[in-house]
N, C-alpha and C positions, 0 to 999 in steps of 0.2 A: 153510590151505585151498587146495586145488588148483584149477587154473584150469578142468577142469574140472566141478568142484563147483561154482564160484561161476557159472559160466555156467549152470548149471539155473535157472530159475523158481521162485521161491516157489510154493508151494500156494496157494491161497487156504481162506482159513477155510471151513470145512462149513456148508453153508447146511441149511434146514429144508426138507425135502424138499417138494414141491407140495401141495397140499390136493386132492384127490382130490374127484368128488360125491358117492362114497360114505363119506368122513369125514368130510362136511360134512350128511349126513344122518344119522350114527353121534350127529356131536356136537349137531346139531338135537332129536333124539329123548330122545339124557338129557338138556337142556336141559327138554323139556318133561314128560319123566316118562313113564309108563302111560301115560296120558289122552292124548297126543299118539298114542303107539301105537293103541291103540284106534281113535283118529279115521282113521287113515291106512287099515286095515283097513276102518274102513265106508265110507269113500269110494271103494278098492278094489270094494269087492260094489255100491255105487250105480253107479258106472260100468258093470259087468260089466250089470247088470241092467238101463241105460238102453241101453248098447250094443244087448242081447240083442232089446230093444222096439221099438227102432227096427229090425234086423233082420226080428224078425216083422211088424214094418206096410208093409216093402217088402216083405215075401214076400205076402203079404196084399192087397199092391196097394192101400192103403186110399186112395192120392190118384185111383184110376179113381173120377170121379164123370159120365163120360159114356155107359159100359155102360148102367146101369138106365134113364135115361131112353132112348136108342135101344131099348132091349127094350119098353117102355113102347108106343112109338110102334109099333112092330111088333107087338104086343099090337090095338093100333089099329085098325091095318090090316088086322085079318082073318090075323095071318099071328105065330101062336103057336109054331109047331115053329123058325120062323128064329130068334127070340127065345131060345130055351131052346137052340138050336144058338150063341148070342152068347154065351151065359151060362158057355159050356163052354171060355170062351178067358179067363176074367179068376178068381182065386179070390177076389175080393173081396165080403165077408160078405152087403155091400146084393145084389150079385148073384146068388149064391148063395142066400139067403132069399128075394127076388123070381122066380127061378126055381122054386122048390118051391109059391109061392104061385100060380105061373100052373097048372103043373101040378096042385095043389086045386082051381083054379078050372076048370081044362076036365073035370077026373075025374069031374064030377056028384056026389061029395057035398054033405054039406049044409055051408053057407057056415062055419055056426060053428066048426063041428069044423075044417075050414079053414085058420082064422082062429088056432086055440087053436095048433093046430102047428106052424103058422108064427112064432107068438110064441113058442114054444119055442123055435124053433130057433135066433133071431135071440136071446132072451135068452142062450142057449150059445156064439153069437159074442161077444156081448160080454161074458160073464163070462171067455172066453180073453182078450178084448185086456184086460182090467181085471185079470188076473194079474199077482202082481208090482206092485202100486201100492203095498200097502199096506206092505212092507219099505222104498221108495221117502219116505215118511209117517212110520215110526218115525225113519229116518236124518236127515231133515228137522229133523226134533221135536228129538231128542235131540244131536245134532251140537251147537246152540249151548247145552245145559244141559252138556254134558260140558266145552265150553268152558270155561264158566262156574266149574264147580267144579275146573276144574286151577286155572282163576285163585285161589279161594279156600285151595286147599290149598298152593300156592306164595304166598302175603303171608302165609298163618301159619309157615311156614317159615321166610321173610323176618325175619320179627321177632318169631320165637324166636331167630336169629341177634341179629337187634340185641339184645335182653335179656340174653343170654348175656356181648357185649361189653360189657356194662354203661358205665365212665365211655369209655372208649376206643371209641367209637364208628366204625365205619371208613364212608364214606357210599358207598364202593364196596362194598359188599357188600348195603347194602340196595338200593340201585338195581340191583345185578346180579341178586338174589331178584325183584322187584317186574318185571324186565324179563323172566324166566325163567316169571313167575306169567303174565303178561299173551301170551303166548306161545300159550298154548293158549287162549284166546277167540277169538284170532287163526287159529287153527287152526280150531276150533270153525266162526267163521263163512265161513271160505272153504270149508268142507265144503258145510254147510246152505245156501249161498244157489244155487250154480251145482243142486243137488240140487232143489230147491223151481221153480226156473224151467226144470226139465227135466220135472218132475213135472207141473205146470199144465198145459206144452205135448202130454202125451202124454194127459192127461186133456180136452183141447179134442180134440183127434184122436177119442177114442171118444163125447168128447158130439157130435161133428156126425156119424159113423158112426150112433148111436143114432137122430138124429133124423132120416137120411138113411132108416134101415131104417123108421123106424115110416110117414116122410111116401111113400115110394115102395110099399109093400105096400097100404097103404090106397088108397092111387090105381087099385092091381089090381082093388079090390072094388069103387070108387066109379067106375068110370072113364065108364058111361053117364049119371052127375049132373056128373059133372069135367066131362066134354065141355062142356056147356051153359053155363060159367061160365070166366070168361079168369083165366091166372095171371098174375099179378104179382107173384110169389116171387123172381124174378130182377131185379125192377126199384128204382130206388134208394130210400130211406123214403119220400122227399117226390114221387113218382111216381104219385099214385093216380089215378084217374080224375076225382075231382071236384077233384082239386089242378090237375090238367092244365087242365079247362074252368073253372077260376075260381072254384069251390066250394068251401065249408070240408069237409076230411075226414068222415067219421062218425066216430061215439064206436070203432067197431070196428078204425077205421083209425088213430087217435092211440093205442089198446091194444096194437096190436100194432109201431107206431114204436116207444111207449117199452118196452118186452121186448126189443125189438132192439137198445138203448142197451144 
């Protein structure tokens, strides 16, 4: 050997090239089977469609909850055109439906007819925000059953493998079936739970919208009986009038604490 040849370096032996996130998600997926696929897919479209919701309730403005009462108050005041001129700056539904209702109420028709299309229109907001819940409800639902049955379709695999091995038993292969089964429950629940607590949050948004539309319209119609009696809407449960001077509540005022619970 020449000197040099002996002065080169050895090679070093070939190493196993990096694991990538995308072979680690190749090898994830046949790991889990279909059922893993699947899962991945519907949590793809539940995001798409939480993303999309949330989008629409900021376009929507649904946190303006200071609009209607100023328009209210202006309503008040003798001073209806500023009010529907307020209303023309926020798209937010309570706004929007409390506008069309003040506009009933100065047109001189009759109250009911009013009344009927105003609840129209306020049920057509909220049949747009309640869009999209219920694909939100199957993902929910189904995410931990589809779990459920990749688990069961991988331990019969499992041990149709162990039977197969009959006295020669390898215990690495049932643990690695049983790990492979258990995989997709795993899956399953990390879908359905971030899904379910997105779902709740976006269905409290349209029940306090609903109840904002039903309590702020009605106040348009009631508002020379409103006047003559104080709100305490804004004040904390145990705030009542006769709590304040030393009194036990009314049966009217412990009904509406515990609704509030």
């Amino acid at each position: 050997m020449s000197e040099a040849t002996a002065s080169v370096p050895a090679l070093p032996e070939m190493l196993p090239a990096p694991t990538t996130v995308l072979d680690e998600m190749q090898s994830f997926m046949q790991a889990g089977g279909p059922v893993v696929l699947i899962l991945l897919v519907m949590s793809v479209a539940a995001l798409a469609i939480v993303l999309a919701k949330l989008w629409q309730f900021h376009a929507l403005r649904l946190g303006d909850r200071g609009t209607g009462p100023e328009m209210l108050r202006l309503v008040r005041a003798g001073r209806p055109g500023d009010a529907l001129a307020l209303a023309g700056q926020s798209p937010n539904p309570v706004v929007q439906v409390l506008a069309r209702a003040i506009r009933g109420r100065d047109s001189g028709l009759p109250e009911l007819r009013v009344r009927e299309e105003v609840v129209r229109h306020g049920s057509d907001f909220l049949e747009v925000l309640r869009a999209w819940f219920r694909p939100l409800e199957v993902i929910a639902s189904l995410a931990p059953l589809l779990g459920l049955f990749g688990t069961v379709l991988g331990m019969i695999k499992a041990f149709r493998q162990l039977e197969q091995a009959g006295h020669q038993v390898n215990p690495a292969v049932l643990s690695g079936g049983i790990w492979e089964a258990l995989l997709t429950t795993a899956v399953g629940l990390a879908v359905a739970i971030p899904v379910v607590a997105a779902l709740n949050w976006l269905e409290r948004r349209v029940e306090r919208t609903a109840h904002d539309l039903e309590s702020t319209v009605t106040r348009v119609f009631t508002m020379d009986i409103a006047d003559q009696f104080p709100d305490h809407s804004a004040e904390e449960p145990g705030a009542w009038p006769g709590a304040v001077e030393g009194h036990a509540p009314t049966r009217l005022h412990v009904s509406a604490a515990a609704v509030g619970r």
